[in-house]
ROMARPA-736983 format. One record per residue (C-alpha): residue in three letters; x, y, z. Coordinates in steps of 0.5 Angstrom, whole numbers, padded with zeros to 4 digits, always signed. Each point is the difference from the previous one (the first is absolute). Example, Ala and Ser with C-alpha at 12.3 -4.5 7.8 and 13.67 -1.06 7.14 Angstrom:
2
ala+0025-0009+0016 ser+0002+0007-0002 
***
This chain:
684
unk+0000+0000+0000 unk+0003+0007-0001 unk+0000+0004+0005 unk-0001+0007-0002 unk+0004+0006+0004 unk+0000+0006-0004 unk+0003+0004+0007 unk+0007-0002-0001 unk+0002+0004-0005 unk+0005+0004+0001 unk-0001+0008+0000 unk+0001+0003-0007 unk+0005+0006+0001 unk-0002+0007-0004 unk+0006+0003-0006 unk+0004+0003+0005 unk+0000-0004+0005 unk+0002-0006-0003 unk+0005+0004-0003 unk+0003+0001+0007 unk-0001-0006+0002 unk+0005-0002-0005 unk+0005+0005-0001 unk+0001-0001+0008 unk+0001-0008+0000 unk+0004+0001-0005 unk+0004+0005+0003 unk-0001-0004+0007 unk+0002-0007-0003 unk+0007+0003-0005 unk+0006+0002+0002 unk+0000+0008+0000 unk+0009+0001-0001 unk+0003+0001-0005 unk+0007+0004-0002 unk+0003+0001-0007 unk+0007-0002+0002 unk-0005-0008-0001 unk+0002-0005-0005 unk-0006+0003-0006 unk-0001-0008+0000 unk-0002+0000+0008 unk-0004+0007-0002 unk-0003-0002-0006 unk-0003-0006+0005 unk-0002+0005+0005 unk-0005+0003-0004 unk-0002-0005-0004 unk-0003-0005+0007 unk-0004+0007+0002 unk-0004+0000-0007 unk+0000-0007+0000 unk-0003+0001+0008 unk-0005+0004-0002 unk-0002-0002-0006 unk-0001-0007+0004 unk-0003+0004+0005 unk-0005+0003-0004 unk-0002-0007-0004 unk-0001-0003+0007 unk-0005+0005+0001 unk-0004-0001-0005 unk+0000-0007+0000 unk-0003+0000+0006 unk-0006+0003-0001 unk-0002-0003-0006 unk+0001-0007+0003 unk-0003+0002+0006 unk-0006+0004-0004 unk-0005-0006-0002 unk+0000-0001-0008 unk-0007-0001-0003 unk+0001-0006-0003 unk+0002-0004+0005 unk-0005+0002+0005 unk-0008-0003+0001 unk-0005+0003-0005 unk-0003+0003+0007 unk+0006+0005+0001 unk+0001+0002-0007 unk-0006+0002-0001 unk+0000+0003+0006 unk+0006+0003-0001 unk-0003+0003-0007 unk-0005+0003+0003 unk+0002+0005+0006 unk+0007+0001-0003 unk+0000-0001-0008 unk+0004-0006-0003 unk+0003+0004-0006 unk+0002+0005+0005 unk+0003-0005+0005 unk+0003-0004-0006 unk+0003+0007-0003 unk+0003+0002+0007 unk+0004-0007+0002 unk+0002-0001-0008 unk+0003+0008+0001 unk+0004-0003+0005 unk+0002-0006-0003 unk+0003+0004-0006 unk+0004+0006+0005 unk+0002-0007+0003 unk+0003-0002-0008 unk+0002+0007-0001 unk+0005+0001+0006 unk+0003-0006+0000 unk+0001+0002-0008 unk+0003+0006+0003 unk+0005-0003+0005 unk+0003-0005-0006 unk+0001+0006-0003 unk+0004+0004+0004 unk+0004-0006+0003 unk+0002-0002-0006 unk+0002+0009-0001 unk+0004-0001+0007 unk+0005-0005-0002 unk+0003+0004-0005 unk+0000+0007+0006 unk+0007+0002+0000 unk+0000+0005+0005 unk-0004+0000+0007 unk-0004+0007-0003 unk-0003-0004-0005 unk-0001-0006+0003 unk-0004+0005+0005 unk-0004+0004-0005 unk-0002-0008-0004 unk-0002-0001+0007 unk-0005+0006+0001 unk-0002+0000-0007 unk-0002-0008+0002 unk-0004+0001+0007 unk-0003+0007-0003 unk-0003-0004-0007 unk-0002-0006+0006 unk-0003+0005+0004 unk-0004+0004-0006 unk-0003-0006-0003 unk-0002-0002+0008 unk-0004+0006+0001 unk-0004+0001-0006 unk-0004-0006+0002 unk-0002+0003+0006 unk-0008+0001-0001 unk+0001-0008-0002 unk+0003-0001+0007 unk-0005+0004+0004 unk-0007-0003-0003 unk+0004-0007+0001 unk+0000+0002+0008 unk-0006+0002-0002 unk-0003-0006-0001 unk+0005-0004+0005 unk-0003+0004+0006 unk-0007-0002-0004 unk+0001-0007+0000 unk+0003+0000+0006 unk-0008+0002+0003 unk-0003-0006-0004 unk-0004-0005+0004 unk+0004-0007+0000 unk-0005-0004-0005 unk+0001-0007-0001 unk-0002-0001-0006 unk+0000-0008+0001 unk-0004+0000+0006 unk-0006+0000+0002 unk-0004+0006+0000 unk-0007+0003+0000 unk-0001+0007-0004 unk-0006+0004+0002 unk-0002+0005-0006 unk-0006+0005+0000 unk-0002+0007-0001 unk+0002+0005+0005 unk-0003+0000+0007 unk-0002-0007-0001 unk+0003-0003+0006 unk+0006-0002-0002 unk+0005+0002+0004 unk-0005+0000+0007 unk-0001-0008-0003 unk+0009+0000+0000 unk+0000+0003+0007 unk-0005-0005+0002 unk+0003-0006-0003 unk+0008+0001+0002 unk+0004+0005+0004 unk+0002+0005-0006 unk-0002+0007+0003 unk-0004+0002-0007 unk-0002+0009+0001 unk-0007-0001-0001 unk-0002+0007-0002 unk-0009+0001-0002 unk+0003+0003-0007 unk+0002-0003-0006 unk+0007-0002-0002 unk+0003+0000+0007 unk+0004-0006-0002 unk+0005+0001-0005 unk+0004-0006+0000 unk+0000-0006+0000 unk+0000-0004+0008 unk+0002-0007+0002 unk-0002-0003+0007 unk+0000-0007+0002 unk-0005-0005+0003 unk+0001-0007+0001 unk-0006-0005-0002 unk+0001-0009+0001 unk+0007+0001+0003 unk+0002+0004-0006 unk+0002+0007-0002 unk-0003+0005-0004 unk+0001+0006-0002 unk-0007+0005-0002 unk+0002+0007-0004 unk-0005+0006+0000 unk+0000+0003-0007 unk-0002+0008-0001 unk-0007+0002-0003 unk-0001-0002-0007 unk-0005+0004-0005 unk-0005-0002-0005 unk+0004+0003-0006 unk+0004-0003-0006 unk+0007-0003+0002 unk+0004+0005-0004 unk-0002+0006+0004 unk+0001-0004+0007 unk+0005+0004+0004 unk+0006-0003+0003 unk-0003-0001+0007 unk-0006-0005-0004 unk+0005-0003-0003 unk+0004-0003+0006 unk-0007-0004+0001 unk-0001-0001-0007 unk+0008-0003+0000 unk-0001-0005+0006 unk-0007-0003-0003 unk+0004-0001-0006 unk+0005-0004+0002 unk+0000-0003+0007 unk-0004-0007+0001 unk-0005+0002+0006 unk-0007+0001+0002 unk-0003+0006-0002 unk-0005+0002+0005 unk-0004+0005-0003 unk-0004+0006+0005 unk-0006+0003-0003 unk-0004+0005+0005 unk-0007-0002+0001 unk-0002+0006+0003 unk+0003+0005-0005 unk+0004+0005+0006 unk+0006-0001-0005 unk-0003+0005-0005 unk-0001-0006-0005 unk-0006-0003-0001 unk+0000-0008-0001 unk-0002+0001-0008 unk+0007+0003-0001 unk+0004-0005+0006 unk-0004-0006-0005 unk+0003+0003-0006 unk+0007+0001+0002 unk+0000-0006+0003 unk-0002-0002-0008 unk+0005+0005-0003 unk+0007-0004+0003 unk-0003-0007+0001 unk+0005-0003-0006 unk+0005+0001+0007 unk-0004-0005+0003 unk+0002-0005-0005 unk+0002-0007+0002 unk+0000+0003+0008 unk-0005+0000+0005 unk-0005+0006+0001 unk-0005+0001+0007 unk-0005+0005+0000 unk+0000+0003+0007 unk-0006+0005+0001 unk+0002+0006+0006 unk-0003+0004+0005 unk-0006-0005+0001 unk-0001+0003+0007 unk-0002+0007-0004 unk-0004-0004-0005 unk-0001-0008-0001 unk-0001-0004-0007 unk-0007-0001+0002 unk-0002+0007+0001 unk+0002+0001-0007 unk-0004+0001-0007 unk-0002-0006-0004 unk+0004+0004-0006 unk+0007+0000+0005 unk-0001-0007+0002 unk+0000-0001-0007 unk+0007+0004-0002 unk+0004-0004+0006 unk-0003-0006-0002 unk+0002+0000-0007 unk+0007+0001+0003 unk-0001-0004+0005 unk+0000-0006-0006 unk+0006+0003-0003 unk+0004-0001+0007 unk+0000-0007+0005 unk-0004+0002+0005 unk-0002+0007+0003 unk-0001+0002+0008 unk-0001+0007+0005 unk+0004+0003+0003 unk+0000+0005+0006 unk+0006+0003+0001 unk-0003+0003+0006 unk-0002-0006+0004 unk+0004-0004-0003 unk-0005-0004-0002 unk+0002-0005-0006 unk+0006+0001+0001 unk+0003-0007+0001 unk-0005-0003-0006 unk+0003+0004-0005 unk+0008-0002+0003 unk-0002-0007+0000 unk-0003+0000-0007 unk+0005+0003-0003 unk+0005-0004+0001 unk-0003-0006+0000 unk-0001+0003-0007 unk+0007+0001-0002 unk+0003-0006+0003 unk-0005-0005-0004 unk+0002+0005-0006 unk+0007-0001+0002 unk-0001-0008-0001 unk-0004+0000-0005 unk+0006+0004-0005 unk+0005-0005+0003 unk-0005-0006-0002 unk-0001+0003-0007 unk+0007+0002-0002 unk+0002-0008+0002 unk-0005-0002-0004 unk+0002+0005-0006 unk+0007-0002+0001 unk-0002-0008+0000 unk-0004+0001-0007 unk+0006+0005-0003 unk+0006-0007+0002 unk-0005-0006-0002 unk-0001+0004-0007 unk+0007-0002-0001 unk+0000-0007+0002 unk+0000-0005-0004 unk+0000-0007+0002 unk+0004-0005-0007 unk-0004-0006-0001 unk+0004-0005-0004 unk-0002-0003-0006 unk+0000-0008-0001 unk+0005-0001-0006 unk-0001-0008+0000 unk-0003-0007+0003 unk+0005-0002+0004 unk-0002+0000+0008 unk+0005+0004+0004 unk-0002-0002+0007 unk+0003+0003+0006 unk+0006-0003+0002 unk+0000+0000+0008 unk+0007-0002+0004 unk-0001-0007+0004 unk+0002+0002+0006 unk-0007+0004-0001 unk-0004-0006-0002 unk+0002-0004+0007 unk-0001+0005+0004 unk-0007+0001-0003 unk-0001-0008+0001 unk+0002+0001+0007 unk-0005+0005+0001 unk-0005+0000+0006 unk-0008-0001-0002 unk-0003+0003+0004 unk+0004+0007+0001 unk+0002+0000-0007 unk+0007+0002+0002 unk+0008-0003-0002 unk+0002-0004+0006 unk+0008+0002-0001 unk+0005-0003+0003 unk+0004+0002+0006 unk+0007+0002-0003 unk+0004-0002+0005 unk+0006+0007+0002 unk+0005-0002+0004 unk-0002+0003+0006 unk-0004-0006+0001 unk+0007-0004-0003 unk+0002+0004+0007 unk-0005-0002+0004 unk+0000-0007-0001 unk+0007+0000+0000 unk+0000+0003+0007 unk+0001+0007+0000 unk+0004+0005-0002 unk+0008-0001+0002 unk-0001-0008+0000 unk-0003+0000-0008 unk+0005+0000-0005 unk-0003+0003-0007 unk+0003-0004-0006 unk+0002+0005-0005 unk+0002-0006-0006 unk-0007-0002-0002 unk-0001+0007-0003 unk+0006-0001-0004 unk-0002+0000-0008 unk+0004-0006-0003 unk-0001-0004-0006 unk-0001-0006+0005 unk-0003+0000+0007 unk+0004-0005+0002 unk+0006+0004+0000 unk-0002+0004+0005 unk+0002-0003+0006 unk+0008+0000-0004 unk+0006+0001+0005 unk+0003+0004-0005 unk-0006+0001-0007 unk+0002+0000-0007 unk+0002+0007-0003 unk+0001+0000-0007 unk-0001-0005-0006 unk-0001-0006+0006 unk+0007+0001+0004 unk+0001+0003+0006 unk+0006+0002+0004 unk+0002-0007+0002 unk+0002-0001-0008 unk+0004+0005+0000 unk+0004-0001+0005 unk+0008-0004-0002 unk+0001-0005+0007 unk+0008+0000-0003 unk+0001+0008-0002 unk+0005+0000+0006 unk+0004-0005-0004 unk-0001+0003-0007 unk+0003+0007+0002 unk+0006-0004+0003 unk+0002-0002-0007 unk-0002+0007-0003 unk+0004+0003+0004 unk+0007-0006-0001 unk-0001+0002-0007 unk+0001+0007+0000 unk+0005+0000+0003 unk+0004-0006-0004 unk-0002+0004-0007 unk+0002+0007+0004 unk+0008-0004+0001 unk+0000-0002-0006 unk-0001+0006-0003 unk+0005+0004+0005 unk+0001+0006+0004 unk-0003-0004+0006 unk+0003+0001+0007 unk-0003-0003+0006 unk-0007+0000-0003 unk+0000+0007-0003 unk+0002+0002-0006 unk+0004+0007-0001 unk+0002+0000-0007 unk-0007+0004-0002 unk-0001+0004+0006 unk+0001+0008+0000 unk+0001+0001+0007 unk+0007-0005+0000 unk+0006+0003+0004 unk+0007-0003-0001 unk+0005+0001+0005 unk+0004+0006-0002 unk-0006+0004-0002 unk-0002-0002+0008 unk+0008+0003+0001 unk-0002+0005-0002 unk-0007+0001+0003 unk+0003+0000+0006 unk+0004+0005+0000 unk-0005+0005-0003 unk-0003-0002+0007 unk+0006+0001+0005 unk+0002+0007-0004 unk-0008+0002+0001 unk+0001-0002+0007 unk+0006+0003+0002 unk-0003+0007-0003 unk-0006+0000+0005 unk+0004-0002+0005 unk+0003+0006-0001 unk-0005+0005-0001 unk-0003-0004+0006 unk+0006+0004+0003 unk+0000+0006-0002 unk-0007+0002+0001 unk+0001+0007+0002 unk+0001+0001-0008 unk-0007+0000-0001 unk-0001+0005+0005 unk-0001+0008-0001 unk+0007+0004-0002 unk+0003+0006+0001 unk+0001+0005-0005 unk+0008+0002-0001 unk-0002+0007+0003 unk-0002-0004+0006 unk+0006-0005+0001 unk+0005+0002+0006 unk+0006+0003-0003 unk+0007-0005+0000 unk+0006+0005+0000 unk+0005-0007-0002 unk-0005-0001-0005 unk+0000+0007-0003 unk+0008+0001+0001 unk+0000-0007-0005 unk-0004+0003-0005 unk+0003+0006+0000 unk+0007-0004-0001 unk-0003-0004-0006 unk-0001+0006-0002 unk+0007+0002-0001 unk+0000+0005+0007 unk+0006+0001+0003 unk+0001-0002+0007 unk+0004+0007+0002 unk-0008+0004-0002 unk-0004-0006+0004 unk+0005+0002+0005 unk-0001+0007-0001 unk-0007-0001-0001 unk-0001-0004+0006 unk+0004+0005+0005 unk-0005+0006-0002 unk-0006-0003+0002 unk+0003-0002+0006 unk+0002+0007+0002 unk-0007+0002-0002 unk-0004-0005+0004 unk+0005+0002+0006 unk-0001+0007+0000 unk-0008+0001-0001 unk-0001+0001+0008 unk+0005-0005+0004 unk+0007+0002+0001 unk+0006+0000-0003 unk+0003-0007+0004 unk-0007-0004-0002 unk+0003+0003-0007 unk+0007-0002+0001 unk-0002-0007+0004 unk-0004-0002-0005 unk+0006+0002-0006 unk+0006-0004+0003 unk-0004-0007-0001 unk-0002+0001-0007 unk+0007+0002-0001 unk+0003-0006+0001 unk-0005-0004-0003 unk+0001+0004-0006 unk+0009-0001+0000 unk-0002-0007+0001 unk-0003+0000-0006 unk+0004+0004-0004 unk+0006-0005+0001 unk-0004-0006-0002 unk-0002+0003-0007 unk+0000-0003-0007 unk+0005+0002-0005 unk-0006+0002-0005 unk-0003+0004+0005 unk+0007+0004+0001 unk+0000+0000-0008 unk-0007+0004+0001 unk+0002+0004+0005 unk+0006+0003-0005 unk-0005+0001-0005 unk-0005+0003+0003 unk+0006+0006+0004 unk+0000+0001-0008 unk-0007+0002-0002 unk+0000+0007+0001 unk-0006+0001+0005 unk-0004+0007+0001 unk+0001+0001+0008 unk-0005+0004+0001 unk-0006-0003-0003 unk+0002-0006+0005 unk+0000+0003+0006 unk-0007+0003-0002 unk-0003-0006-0003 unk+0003-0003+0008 unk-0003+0005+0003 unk-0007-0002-0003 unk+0001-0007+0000 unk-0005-0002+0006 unk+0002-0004+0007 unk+0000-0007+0002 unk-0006-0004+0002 unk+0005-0002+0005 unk+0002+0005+0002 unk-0008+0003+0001 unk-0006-0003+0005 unk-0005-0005-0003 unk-0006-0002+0004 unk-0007+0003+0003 unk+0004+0005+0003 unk+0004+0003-0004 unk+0000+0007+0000 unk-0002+0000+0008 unk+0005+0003+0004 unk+0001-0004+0007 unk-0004-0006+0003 unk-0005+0004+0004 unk-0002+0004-0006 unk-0001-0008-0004 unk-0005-0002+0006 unk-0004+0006-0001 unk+0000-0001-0007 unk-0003-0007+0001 unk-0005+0002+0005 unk-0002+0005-0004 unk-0001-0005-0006 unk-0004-0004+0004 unk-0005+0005+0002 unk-0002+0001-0007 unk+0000-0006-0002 unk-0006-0001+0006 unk-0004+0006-0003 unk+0001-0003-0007 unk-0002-0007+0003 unk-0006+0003+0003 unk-0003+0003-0007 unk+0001-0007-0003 unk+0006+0002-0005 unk+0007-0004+0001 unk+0005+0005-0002 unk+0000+0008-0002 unk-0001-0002-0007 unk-0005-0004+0001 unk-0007+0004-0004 unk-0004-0007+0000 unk-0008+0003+0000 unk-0003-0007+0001 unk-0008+0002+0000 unk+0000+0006-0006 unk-0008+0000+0002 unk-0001+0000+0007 unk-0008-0002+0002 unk-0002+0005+0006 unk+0002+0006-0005 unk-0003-0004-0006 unk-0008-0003+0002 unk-0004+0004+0003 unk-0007+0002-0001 unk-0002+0001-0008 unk-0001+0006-0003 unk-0004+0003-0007 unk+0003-0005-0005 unk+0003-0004+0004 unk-0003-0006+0001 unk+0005-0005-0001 unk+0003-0002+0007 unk+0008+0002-0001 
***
């Protein structure tokens, strides 16, 4: 059954509303930053989803109304007539189809400007293709405004329609005005109907509810209806002629038999005559009203004649009094009981029709004889013994009791202590080789002939002839043959071998020894400086020694006098002085022989002595350590504690050294979350 909810359509916005709806989502839902220092492609993108946006956001809307906006063609014939009737089908159909094309044209117009975006070389001009894009969307948006505002127009009316089933049950009451129909609606269900003493009080279409046998029914009040031609009926009759026409109920017509109405019972007998084609194939009940004020007997002969004249047009005819309520209950009754057998009958008769309509294609093939030959029917033998063994009296086949082997179990003593015999199921050519130790697998042997009782013997002999033509062939020592083998080592390829391994051996071993060559090492600016080691470099060189002793003296003299005295200087000088005649005495001729020629280069004094005095001084002379440049041991305690202090402040602020600049959280979260503001309803 379908249920018709017409108040769950969304609201239809106006032109300028539903362009701010749309300019602010899509203004909301994109990213709002854009510099021109950007890649064009990064910038190219940017604008390109803010049309994409809008444009979807724009289809999405109208895709909403005209899927929620019921389409006349899909709905009952109630409602689309209805709906004809108060809000003009052609204009309904021209505004949703108006839509329909802004809907095509806008999404035309986001193609368009999505593809001119791609070739945007700069962020100006992707920003005017975009401006140009929303303003065209926009444009073709607001000129639908009066289609948007008679579609609010028509929701909001809709929304204020009374929930007809028009499937179920339902009696209609019809009638001029004042006749009583909403008193009787009032009366009958708890639809609180105004009931004014003037005409046309109601202008709608009302619906209340009632239950009779346990089911419900729904009884609509309709609004007047005058003795005039169909095309010149308004649109407040026209509702009551749409819900007479397609809706399968009862009609209870009302005439006013006392004339208070305004209308005389010749013209209510004549409208009833005017729309009786609306009666066809449903259920009519003459109901007479106000008989407190006058009753059907105390009427004329020529009344009495009218109504009865209707009154054999419709099933049965009753009086009413609204105001005593007197008839109420029969007219109820009757009413229903009338469309429910109405009901049943329809349901009768469209089996009926629908039996007739298949038997007319049914056609039942008679074969046709084609010789004299019998062709009895063939009945299997088992069939025929057991209808030998039939009962005579009930007429029934006594069937043997098959036996399971739940009963096998049973009378072989129970489950646990029976055993099922699996082999009498086997499917062999002869039943006796069931209960085989080993059974017959192909061609009538089993494994038993297959097998060689002397097969141990057979592969002795095999193997002793092998070998005898493996020897006669040669290369056979110990029972393997070498002759042929890749992989045969003689002895001096073995000699050799081993003393590639001692050789790899010895070298590990060695490396195994020094293993502070794989350690990291000093540069040679780094390297402590040997005195020896540079005076033999320097003899190598062709230096005399009478310089290196010259040299070396200078030096000396230098370090003793900067701040120390001239006894540390002349202390320090007498050793060395001998050491150095010791090793003038133990020199080689080659080294006298450069000596002799370096006296005979002729060599610029003065720019020795300046090259000396800026030659640097010995590392070994100078103080290396943390504490070089610290003047005495109180100062390099002082210094260390100092240290020490800092590295506790740094310790505490998380950082190991000064240089450490680590931000570990670049995004802390108690100055990142928070309560959101406008446009920000992501949670960060």
């Amino acid at each position: 059954m379908v249920v018709y909810n017409f108040k769950k359509i969304t609201p239809v916005p106006n032109g300028k509303e539903f362009m701010d709806i749309v300019l602010s989502k899509t203004q909301r839902k994109t990213p709002t930053e854009i510099h021109p220092q950007y890649a064009i492609n990064r910038i190219r993108r940017f604008y390109m989803r803010k049309v994409k946006f809008c444009q979807q956001a724009i289809h999405d809307r109208i895709t909403l109304i005209l899927d929620e906006f019921p389409r006349l063609g899909d709905i009952h014939p109630f409602y689309e007539d209805l709906m004809n009737v108060l809000y003009d089908k052609d204009h309904y159909k021209l505004a949703l189809g108006q839509l329909s094309t802004c809907r095509n044209v806008v999404d035309a117009i986001g193609r368009d400007y999505v593809r001119l975006l791609k070739y945007g070389d700069s962020l100006y001009r992707c920003k005017q293709l975009k401006r140009a894009a929303l303003g065209r969307m926009i444009t073709v948006l607001t000129k639908q405004n009066s289609s948007l505002v008679y579609l609010e127009q028509v929701r909001q009316h809709l929304a204020r329609l009374p929930s007809i089933d028009p499937s179920s049950r339902t009696l209609i009451l019809v009638g001029y005005p004042n006749v009583g129909k909403s008193s009787f609606m009032n009366n009958m269900t708890r639809a609180q109907v105004d009931v004014q003493p003037y005409p046309f009080t109601t202008k709608s279409l009302f619906v209340g509810h009632m239950e009779y046998r346990y089911l419900k029914w729904q009884l609509i009040d309709t609004p007047g209806i005058l003795d005039h031609p169909l095309e010149q009926r308004n649109t407040i009759e026209m509702q009551s002629i749409t819900a007479m026409a397609h809706l399968r109920s009862t009609i209870l017509y009302l005439c006013d038999v006392s004339e208070t109405c305004g209308y005389n019972i010749k013209q209510q007998c004549d409208l009833f005559k005017n729309i009786k084609p609306l009666f066809a194939g449903k259920p009519v009940l003459l109901v007479l009203t106000k008989i407190d004020l006058v009753r059907y007997e105390d009427l004329s002969d020529e009344h009495k004649k009218m109504l009865q004249e209707i009154a054999d047009m419709c099933s049965d005819m009753i009086g009413i009094s609204n105001l005593n309520q007197s008839g109420l209950n029969d007219v109820k009754t009757r009413a229903c009981d009338l469309l429910l057998q109405n009901r049943v009958e329809a349901k009768i008769n469209h089996g009926k029709k629908s039996v007739e309509s298949i038997l007319n294609r049914v056609h039942l093939a008679q074969p046709k004889k084609r010789d004299d030959k019998i062709r009895e029917p063939q009945i299997p033998d088992s069939v025929l013994r057991k209808r030998a063994g039939m009962d005579d009296e009930s007429g029934d086949m006594e069937d043997e009791p098959r036996i399971t082997e739940k009963h096998l179990e049973n009378l072989g003593g129970g489950a646990g202590v029976y055993t099922p015999d699996y082999k009498k199921h086997y499917l062999l050519k002869n039943d006796e080789w069931k209960n085989d130790i080993i059974p017959e697998i192909m061609d009538g042997k089993n494994i038993a002939d297959f097998v060689d009782p002397e097969i141990d013997k057979r592969l002795e002999e095999l193997e002793r002839e092998e070998d005898e033509r493996l020897r006669e062939e040669g290369g056979f020592e110990g029972g393997v043959n070498y002759a042929d083998d890749e992989f045969y080592v003689d002895s001096e390829e073995e000699e050799d071998f081993q003393k590639i391994m001692d050789k790899k051996s010895v070298i590990i071993q060695t490396n195994r020894i020094n293993k502070n060559t794989n350690h990291p090492k000093l540069t040679r600016k780094d390297k402590p400086i040997d005195l020896n080691s540079i005076v033999s470099e320097l003899k190598d060189r062709g230096v005399p020694q009478e310089a290196l002793d010259k040299a070396r003296s200078s030096s000396v003299a230098r370090t003793s006098s900067v701040g120390r005295g001239h006894k540390l200087a002349t202390s320090s000088v007498g050793p060395r002085a001998r050491s150095e005649s010791k090793m003038a005495k133990n020199r080689s001729a080659s080294e006298k022989r450069a000596a002799a020629e370096y006296e005979s280069v002729d060599i610029d004094k003065t720019a020795l002595s300046k090259k000396r005095s800026l030659t640097p001084h010995n590392p070994l002379t100078e103080k290396i350590g943390r504490f070089a440049g610290i003047k005495d041991a109180k100062k390099q305690v002082s210094a260390v504690k100092l240290g020490l202090k800092k590295i506790k402040t740094l310790q505490a602020s998380g950082k190991r050294t000064e240089a450490d600049h680590v931000i570990f959280n670049m995004k802390p979260k108690h100055l990142f979350s928070g309560k959101t503001t406008i446009g920000k309803k992501d949670y960060r």
